[in-house]
Structures are given as C-alpha cells and as structure tokens.
C-alpha positions, 0 to 999 in steps of 0.5 A: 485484550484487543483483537486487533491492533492496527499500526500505520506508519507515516511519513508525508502524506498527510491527506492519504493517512486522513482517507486511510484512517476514515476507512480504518476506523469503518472498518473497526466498527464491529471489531474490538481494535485499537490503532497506532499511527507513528510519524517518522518526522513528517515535515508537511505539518502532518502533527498540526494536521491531526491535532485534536482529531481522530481520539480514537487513534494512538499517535506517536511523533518521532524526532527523527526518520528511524525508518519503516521497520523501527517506526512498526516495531515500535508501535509493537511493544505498545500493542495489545491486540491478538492480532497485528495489522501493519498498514500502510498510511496510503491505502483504502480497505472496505469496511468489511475488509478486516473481519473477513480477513481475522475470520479467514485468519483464525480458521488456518492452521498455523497461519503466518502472515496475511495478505490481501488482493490490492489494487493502485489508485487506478483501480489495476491490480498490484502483482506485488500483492504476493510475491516469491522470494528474491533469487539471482534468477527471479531478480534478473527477469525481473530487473531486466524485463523478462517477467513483465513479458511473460506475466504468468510465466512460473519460470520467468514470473517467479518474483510476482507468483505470476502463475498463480492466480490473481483471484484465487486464495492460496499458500504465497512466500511473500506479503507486501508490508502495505498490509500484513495480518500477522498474530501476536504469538506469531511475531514473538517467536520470529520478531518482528521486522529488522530494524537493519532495513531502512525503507523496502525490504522489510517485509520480505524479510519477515515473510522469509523467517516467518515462513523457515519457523513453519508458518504458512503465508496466505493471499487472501483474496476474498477482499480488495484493498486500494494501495495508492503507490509511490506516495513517499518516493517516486519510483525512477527516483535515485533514492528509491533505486537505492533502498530498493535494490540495496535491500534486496541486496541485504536479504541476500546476504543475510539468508541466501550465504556468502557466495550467493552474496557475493554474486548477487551484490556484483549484479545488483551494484551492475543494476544500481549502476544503470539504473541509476544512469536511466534515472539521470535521463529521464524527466520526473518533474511531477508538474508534467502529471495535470491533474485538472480536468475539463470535466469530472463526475461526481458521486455524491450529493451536493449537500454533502461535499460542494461542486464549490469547493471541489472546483477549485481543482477541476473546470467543470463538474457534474453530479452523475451516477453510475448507469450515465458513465457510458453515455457521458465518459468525463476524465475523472470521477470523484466518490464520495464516501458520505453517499456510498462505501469504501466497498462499493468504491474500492469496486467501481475502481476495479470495474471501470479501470482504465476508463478513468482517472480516481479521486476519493473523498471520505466524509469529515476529512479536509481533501480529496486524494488520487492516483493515475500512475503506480509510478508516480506520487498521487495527488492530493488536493485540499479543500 
C-alpha cells in the first residue's frame, strides 16, 4: 500500500498544473506515493498538453465540470495511500515539503487534518492558511472590513485566527482545501467532502465534521508552500462572489441550525447583493496587469533555459545572483529550478517580498508562471 496519495484537481490552468507537478514529484523522491490529477473539462487543451507526459501521474479526464468537491472524491475511491493529500493544480511545495509534513503528521494524537504555511506568487503569506470557522460575527468583520483592520485581533480576526501566529505550529479549526494532509482512516469515518458544494467551501465543511468526530486540525508551519491565487476565478468576478458566499451560506445552514440560517442568509443575500454592484464598477480587464518588464534577472545558467526564449515576454534580461539584487534591483526576477530548488525559491519569495515581481520556471516544462496580485489570475508565458 502507498503512503501517499496525492490528488490534484484542475480545471484551466494547465502551465500552473505543469510547475505543480514538477515539484510534486521532487518531492515524492524518497516517499512511496502515487498521484491523480482529474481535469473538470479543461477547455485550454490541458489533455493534449500532458498527452504522453509525466507517466508517473494518474490522469482522469472528466466529461464535464462536476465541480471540486466530486472531482477529489472521485480520485478518492481510486486511492490507495494511508495518507490523502488534496492539492491544489496551482501551487508549489519544496521537495522536502511532504516528508516533514507525514513525519510531523504520524507523530500526533488523533490527528485530523493538515495544513501548512502558504504563501502567494509574491511571496506574502496567506492568512487563510488557517482560518476559524464561519459565524454571523467573524463573517461580518470580515466582509466588512473589520478583520483587515485589526489583522491580530482575536475578536475582530477570528475568521483568519489572526491572533494566532504566523510562525508558530498549533491546534486550528479550519484547513485551506489548497493543501490538506488528511489520513485514510480519518476520511472514512467522516467522508470525504460533500459533493453539495461546487466551488469554495469545501473544505471548511470537512475541517468543520472533521473536527465534531474528535480530531484534531493542525497548522503546520515547519514548511512553506506557494499558492498562486485566483488562477480560475478573479476574485472581484460575479462568479467568484457567488460561490464564495453562497457556500459560506451553505455551511451555515447545514451545521449553525435553522434560525441562525435564517439570519445569516438575510445578511449574505445583503452582501451578494453589494458586492455584486461593487463588481459591476470596477474594471477587472486583465489587459491592465503588464507583465513585460524593462528588465528581469535570471537565476540560472544560459545552458539550461535560453535569454532567447524568455525574451519573447521581457525587453531585457540579465543572468544575476542573489548578492547583486541590491545593487541592480530589476522589476521582475525568474528562477530557474534546473539551478536551484523549489526550497530555495519558495525562500527567496519570501525574503524578497515586496521587492519584486515572481516568475518560476521548472526544468523540462514548456513555461514559466507567476503572480503579483492575490486577487488577480497570474500569468503564464509559454516558451
């Protein structure tokens, strides 16, 4: 039997899936682990694509979009390992990632579901890394504003566990779906996620039975992974609104009872509502978000991906290494993984947040992807 099983869902975002999967299997290396990727119908000719690559990988190519949920659950019945890893197509782990992750796992008591810390395609941490469970209240600062100003407010940033620090490994009500360590024998008892939630909500859901059958959740935070956001759905999107909030609305209903129901839908039809009208004046043309640049550095040898082929989407670019970034601060910097490791680039992010904008390129795959904006879909530039 596997240790591991790693399922991936994608939908649309082929080049993320191509990078996601280079450092899936890197860090399979020293594990016994199996992976499923199942496509919701991709309509970016995701199956011509992979066609004949990665053998290593379980594909399953759906007829039509079942949504998240269903896709995983799927996979599930197929899956062998003692552990279940539900991963999200765009995203980066280091190769070390999952064998501190199963090592920390297996060393719990009745251990639930596991989390790690993340962060977006410009290197900031994601607070929904670990998250409290949805109420009247913490839904309220949150839509309204309140938790993003008090960010480490336990009365006010309940919904993010803003109190709870970012660098410390603890006992949390909710795991982000985006990556979610959960054992076999965990998921057979509670089941796996309900099939009654399309898109977003799921994983609450889960985190939310998991937790009333006496598990423990944990944030892990002895490992950092990159979650390029909003890669299906742009985040001021009426689509993205909609199954946002509606399955925020559905949790409720499901487990909070009927009055609290009735309550909570009245105010999230009220936020739907505005927010929905906010979307309507705001331009979210992605043509706005440039993504050529004067000038970029490079990490990497010329041997292994070409200044030729990457300048198609930048003006200039310059093989640089790290002790030069002072001194010569280009707007964008490109990693090679050919030259160096997922680790080692997951930290650069994090080091040089804010300082630049990410782009990522792993060896053998046909693109380089990145992200500048959480709220926005990140851009992937074939090559």
């Amino acid at each position: 039997m596997p240790q591991l099983s790693v399922i991936i869902v994608n939908y649309n975002v082929k080049y993320f899936l191509e990078q996601c999967l280079c450092s899936v299997l890197k860090a399979c290396r020293h594990i016994d682990a199996e992976i499923f990727v199942v496509d919701n119908y991709s309509t970016d000719g995701s199956r011509a694509f992979f066609e004949g690559r990665f053998n290593e990988v379980q594909f399953i190519w759906k007829s039509k979009n079942e949504g998240f949920g269903r896709a995983n659950n799927e996979a599930f019945k197929l899956a062998k390992g003692e552990l279940i890893l539900f991963l999200n197509p765009d995203t980066l782990v280091a190769e070390d990632c999952l064998e501190l992750c199963i090592h920390f796992y297996q060393q719990q008591k009745n251990a639930g579901a596991l989390g790690v810390h993340m962060i977006d395609g410009s290197g900031m941490y994601l607070r929904e890394s670990k998250r409290g469970f949805p109420s009247l209240f913490t839904s309220f600062c949150k839509m309204t504003g309140l938790t993003r100003l008090f960010p480490r407010s336990k009365f006010f940033a309940r919904y993010y566990l803003g109190h709870l620090p970012e660098t410390d490994t603890q006992q949390v009500d909710v795991i982000s779906g985006a990556f979610m360590l959960i054992s076999k024998n965990v998921l057979e008892a509670v089941g796996s996620f309900d099939e009654q939630f399309f898109m977003y909500g799921e994983d609450i859901d889960l985190s939310y039975r998991i937790q009333k059958a006496g598990y423990i959740n944990y944030y892990f935070a002895g490992t950092s992974i990159v979650h390029f956001k909003g890669e299906s759905t742009a985040k001021n999107s009426s689509s993205y609104i909609q199954h946002f909030y509606g399955a925020m609305l559905l949790f409720i209903q499901k487990h909070y009872g009927w009055l609290k129901g009735k309550l909570y839908s009245l105010f999230v039809h009220v936020v739907i509502f505005l927010k929905k009208a906010g979307a309507k004046n705001k331009n979210t043309d992605k043509s706005e978000q440039s993504f050529l640049y004067d000038r970029a550095g490079i990490f990497c040898a010329e041997s292994m991906i070409t200044v030729e082929r990457v300048s198609i989407h930048f003006k200039k670019i310059e093989l640089i290494e790290e002790k030069q970034l002072a001194a010569t601060a280009p707007a964008a910097l490109i990693f090679c993984e050919a030259c160096t490791s997922f680790k080692a680039i997951i930290n650069m992010m994090q080091q040089h947040c804010g300082h630049f904008d990410f782009f990522i390129h792993a060896s053998t795959t046909k693109s380089i992807v990145g992200s500048n904006d959480k709220n926005k879909s990140g851009v992937a530039l074939p090559l």
